[in-house]
C-alpha positions as CSV (number, residue, x, y, z in Angstrom):
1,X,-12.4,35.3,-8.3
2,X,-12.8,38.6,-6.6
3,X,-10.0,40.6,-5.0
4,X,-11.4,40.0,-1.9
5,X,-10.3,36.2,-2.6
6,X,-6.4,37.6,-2.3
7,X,-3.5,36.8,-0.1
8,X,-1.2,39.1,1.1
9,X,2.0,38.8,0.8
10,X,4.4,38.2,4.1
11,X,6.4,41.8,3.1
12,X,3.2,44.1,2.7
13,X,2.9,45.0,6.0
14,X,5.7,46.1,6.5
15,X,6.3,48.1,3.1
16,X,2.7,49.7,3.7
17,X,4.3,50.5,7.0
18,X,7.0,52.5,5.6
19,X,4.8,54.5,2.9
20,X,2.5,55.6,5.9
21,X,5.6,56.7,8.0
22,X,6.6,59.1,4.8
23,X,3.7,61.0,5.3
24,X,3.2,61.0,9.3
25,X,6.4,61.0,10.9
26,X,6.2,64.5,11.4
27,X,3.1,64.4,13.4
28,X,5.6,61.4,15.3
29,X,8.2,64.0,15.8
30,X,5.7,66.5,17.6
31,X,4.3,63.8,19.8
32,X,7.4,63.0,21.2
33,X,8.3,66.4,21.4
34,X,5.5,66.8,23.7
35,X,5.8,64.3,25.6
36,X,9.9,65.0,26.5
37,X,8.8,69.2,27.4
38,X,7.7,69.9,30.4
39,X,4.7,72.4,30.8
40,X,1.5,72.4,28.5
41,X,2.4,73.1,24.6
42,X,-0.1,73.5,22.5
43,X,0.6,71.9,19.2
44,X,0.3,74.2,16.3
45,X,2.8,76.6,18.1
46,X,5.1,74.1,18.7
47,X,5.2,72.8,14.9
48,X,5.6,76.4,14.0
49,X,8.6,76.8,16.4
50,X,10.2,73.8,15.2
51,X,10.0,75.3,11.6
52,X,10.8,78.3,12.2
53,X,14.2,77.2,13.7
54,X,15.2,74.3,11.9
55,X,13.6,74.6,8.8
56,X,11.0,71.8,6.9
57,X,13.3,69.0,6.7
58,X,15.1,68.9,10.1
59,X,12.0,70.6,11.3
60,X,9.3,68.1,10.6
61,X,11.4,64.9,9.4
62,X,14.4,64.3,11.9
63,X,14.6,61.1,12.3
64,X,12.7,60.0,9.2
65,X,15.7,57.3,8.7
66,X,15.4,55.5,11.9
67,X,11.3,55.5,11.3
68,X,11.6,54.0,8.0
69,X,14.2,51.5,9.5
70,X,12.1,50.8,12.5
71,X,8.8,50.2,10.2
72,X,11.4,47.7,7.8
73,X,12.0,45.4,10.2
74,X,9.3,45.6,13.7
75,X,5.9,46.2,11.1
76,X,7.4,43.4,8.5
77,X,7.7,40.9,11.0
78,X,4.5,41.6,13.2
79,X,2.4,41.4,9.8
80,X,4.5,38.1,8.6
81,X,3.9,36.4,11.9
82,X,0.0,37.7,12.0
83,X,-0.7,36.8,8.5
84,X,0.9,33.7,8.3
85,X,-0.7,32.2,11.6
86,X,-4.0,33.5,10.0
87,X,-3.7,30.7,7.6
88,X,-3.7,28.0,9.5
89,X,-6.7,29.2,11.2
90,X,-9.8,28.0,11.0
91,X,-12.8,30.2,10.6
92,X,-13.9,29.0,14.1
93,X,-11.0,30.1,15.7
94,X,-11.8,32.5,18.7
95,X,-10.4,36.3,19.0
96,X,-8.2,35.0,22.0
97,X,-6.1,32.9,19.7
98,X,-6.0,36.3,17.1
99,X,-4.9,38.4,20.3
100,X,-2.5,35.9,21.3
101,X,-0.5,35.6,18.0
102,X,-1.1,39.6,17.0
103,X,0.4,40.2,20.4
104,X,3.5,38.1,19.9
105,X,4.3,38.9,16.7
106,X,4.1,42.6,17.8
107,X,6.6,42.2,20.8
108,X,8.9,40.0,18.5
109,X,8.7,43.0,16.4
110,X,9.0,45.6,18.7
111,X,12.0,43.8,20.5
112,X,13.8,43.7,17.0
113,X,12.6,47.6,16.6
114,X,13.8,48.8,19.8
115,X,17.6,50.1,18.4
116,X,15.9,52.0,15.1
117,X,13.1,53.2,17.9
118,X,15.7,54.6,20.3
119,X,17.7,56.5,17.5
120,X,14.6,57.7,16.4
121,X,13.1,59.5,19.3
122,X,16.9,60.7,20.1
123,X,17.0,62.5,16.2
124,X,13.2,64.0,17.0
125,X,14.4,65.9,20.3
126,X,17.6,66.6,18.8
127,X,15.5,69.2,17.4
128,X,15.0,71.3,20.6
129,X,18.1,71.1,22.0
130,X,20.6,73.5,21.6
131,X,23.3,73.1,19.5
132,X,25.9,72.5,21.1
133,X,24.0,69.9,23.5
134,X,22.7,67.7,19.7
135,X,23.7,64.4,19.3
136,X,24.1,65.0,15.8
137,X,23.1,61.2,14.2
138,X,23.8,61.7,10.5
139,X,21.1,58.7,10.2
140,X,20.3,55.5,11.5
141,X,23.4,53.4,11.2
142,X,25.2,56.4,12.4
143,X,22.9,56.4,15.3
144,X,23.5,53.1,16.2
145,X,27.5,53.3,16.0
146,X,27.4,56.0,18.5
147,X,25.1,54.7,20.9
148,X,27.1,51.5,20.8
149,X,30.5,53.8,20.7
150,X,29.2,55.8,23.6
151,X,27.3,54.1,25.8
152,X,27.5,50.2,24.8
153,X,25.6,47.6,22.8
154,X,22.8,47.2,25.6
155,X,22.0,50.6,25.8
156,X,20.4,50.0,22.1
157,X,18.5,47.7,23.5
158,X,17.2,49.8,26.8
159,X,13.5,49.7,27.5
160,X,13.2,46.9,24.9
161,X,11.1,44.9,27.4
162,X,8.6,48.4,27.6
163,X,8.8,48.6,23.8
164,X,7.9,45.1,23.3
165,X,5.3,45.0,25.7
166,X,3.7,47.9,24.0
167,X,4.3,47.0,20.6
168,X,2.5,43.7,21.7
169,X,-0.7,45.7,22.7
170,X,-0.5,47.7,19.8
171,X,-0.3,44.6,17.5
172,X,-3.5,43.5,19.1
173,X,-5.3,46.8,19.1
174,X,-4.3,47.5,15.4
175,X,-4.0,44.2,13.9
176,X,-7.3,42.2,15.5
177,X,-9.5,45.2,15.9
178,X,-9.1,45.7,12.2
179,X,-9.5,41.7,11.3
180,X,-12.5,41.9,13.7
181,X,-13.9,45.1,12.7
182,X,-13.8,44.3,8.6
183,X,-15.3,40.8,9.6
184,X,-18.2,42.2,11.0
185,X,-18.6,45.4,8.6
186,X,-18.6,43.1,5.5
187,X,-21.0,40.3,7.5
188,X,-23.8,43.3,7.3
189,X,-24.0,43.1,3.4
190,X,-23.6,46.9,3.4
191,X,-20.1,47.2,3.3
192,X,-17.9,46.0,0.9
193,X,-14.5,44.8,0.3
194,X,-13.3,48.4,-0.9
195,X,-11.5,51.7,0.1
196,X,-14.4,52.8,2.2
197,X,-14.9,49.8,4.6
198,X,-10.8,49.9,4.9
199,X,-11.4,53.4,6.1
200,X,-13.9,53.0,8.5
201,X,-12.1,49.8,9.5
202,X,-8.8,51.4,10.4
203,X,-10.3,54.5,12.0
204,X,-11.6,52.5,14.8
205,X,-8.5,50.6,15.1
206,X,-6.7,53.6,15.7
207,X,-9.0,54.9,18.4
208,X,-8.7,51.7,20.1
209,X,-5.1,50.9,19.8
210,X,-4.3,54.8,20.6
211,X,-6.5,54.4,23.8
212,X,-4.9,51.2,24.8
213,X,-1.1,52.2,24.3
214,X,-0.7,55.8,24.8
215,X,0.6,55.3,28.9
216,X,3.0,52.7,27.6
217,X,4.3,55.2,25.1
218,X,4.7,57.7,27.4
219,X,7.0,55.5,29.4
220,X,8.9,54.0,26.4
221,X,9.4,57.7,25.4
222,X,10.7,58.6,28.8
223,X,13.1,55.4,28.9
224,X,14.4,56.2,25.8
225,X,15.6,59.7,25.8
226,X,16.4,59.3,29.4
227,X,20.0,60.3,30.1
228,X,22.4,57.5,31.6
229,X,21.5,57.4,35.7
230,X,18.7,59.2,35.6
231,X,16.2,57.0,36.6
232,X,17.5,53.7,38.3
233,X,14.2,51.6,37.1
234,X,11.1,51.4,35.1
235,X,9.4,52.2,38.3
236,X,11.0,55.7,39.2
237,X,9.6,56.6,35.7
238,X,6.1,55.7,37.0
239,X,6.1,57.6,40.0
240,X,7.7,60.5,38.3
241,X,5.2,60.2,35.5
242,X,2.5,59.7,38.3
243,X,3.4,62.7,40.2
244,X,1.8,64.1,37.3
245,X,-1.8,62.7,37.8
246,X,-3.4,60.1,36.0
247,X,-3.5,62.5,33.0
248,X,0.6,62.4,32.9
249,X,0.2,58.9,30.6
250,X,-1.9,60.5,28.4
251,X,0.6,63.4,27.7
252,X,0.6,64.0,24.2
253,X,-2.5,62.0,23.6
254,X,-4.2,64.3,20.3
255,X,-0.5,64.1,18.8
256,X,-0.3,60.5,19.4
257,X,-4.1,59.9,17.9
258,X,-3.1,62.3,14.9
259,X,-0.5,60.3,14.1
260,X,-2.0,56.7,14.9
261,X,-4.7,57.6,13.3
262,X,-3.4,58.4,9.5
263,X,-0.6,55.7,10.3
264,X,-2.9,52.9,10.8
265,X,-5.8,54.3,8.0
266,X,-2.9,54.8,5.6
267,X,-0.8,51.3,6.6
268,X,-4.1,49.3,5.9
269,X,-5.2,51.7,2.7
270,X,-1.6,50.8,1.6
271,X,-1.9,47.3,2.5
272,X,-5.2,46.7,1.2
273,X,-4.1,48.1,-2.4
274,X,-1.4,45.9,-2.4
275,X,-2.9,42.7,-1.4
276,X,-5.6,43.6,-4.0
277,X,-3.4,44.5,-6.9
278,X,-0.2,42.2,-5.9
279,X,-1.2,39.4,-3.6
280,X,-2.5,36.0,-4.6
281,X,-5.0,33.4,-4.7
282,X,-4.4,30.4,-2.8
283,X,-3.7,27.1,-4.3
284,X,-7.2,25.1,-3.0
C-alpha cells in the first residue's frame, strides 16, 4: 500500500499544531500587537522596536508557553473530532456534513483553548507596556493562577463564546477547505499525494480561513486584553471597532495572513509527514 492509504493518528493534529507555533508565534505576537495600538504601525518597525527593547526572546516569543499550551489542547481536540468523524463517512457524504463537524470540533476546541488563549495575548502585549504596568506571567500556569487570583475563574473563560465561535469558522475554513481542496487537486491526476500538493493545499486554506476569521479575531483580541469594565458587552466592542470603518475588522490583516499562512502550510506539512511516516493502515 501507498502512504496515501494512511490514517492519522487522533494526536497529530494537535502535535503538528504545536511544531508550527515554534516557528510562527512571533509573527502571532506582532498581529496582536497591532491590533491592541491604536494608529497605523507598519510592521517591520514595529518588530524592530520590540527587539530593540526587549530583546529576541521576550521580544518575539512572549507568550510562546500559553501558544504551545493553547495548540495542546484546542488543535488536538478539533483534529480528533474532525478525523474521527471522517471515518465514518461515506465518500458520498456532502461538504455540509464536513462543515458541520469541522465547525464543532473547532468551537469544542476553542472553548477548551480560551484560558491558554487569554494568557497568551495578555504575555504578547505585556511587551509594550511599561514596566511597571506588566503583568509579569512567568508562563502559562502562572498566568492562569493570577487571572483566577485576581480577577476570578470566569474571567479565564471571558469571550469564550467569541473564541469558540471563531475557532468554529476557522476549523471549517482550515480543516474542510484543505479536505476539499486536496480532493480535488489529486482528482486531476496531476497532483500527487506529496509535499507539493500539501503546499498548494494549505496556502489556499489559509487565504480562505484568514479572510473568513480575521473580524472575529479582532473582537476576540479586543475582549481579551480588555481591562475589567471597559466595555459592558460584545456589542460596545462592535461599535467601538465600527467607529473605525469597515476596515477596523481587518486591523492587522497582513500580520494575521503571515502568520495563518506558515501556521496552517506548516501544521498540514507537519501533519502530512506524520501521518505518512507514523499513521496506519486501516484494518479492512
Amino acid at each position: 500500500m501507498s502512504t496515501a492509504d494512511k490514517l492519522p493518528r487522533w494526536y497529530f493534529g494537535g502535535l503538528a499544531s504545536a511544531f508550527a507555533a515554534c516557528f510562527t508565534h512571533p509573527l502571532d505576537l506582532i498581529k496582536v500587537q497591532l491590533q491592541t495600538r491604536t494608529g497605523q504601525v507598519a510592521l517591520l518597525p514595529l518588530a524592530v522596536e520590540l527587539v530593540r527593547k526587549n530583546g529576541v526572546l521576550v521580544g518575539l516569543y512572549s507568550g510562546i508557553s500559553a501558544s504551545l499550551f493553547r495548540q495542546l489542547t484546542y488543535s488536538t481536540i478539533r483534529f480528533a473530532i474532525y478525523d474521527t468523524a471522517k471515518l465514518f463517512m461515506s465518500k458520498d457524504t456532502g461538504l455540509g456534513s464536513k462543515m458541520g463537524v469541522a465547525f464543532m470540533g473547532g468551537a469544542l476546541g476553542g472553548f477548551v483553548g480560551t484560558p491558554p488563549d487569554k494568557v497568551n495575548v495578555r504575555m504578547q502585549n505585556d511587551v509594550k507596556l511599561p514596566p511597571e504596568k506588566r503583568l509579569n506571567y512567568k508562563h502559562v500556569i502562572d498566568g492562569f493562577i493570577q487571572v483566577y487570583r485576581t480577577e476570578g475563574w470566569q474571567k479565564l473563560f471571558g469571550g469564550g463564546a467569541t473564541a469558540s465561535f471563531r475557532a468554529g469558522v476557522m476549523a471549517v475554513g482550515q480543516l474542510t477547505s484543505y479536505d476539499q481542496l486536496k480532493k480535488m487537486c489529486l482528482g486531476t491526476g496531476f497532483f500527487h499525494d506529496d509535499l507539493f500538493t500539501h503546499f498548494t493545499c494549505s496556502m489556499g486554506a489559509a487565504v480562505i480561513a484568514t479572510t473568513i476569521t480575521q473580524p472575529l479575531d479582532v473582537l476576540k483580541t479586543r475582549i481579551m486584553n480588555a481591562k475589567p469594565g471597559e466595555f459592558k458587552n460584545v456589542g460596545e466592542i462592535v461599535l467601538y471597532t465600527a467607529k473605525e470603518g469597515p476596515l477596523g475588522f481587518f486591523k492587522g490583516y497582513v500580520p494575521a495572513f503571515l502568520r495563518i499562512g506558515p501556521q496552517t502550510i506548516l501544521t498540514f506539512v507537519f501533519y502530512e509527514r506524520l501521518r505518512m511516516y507514523f499513521g496506519y493502515i486501516p484494518e479492512k
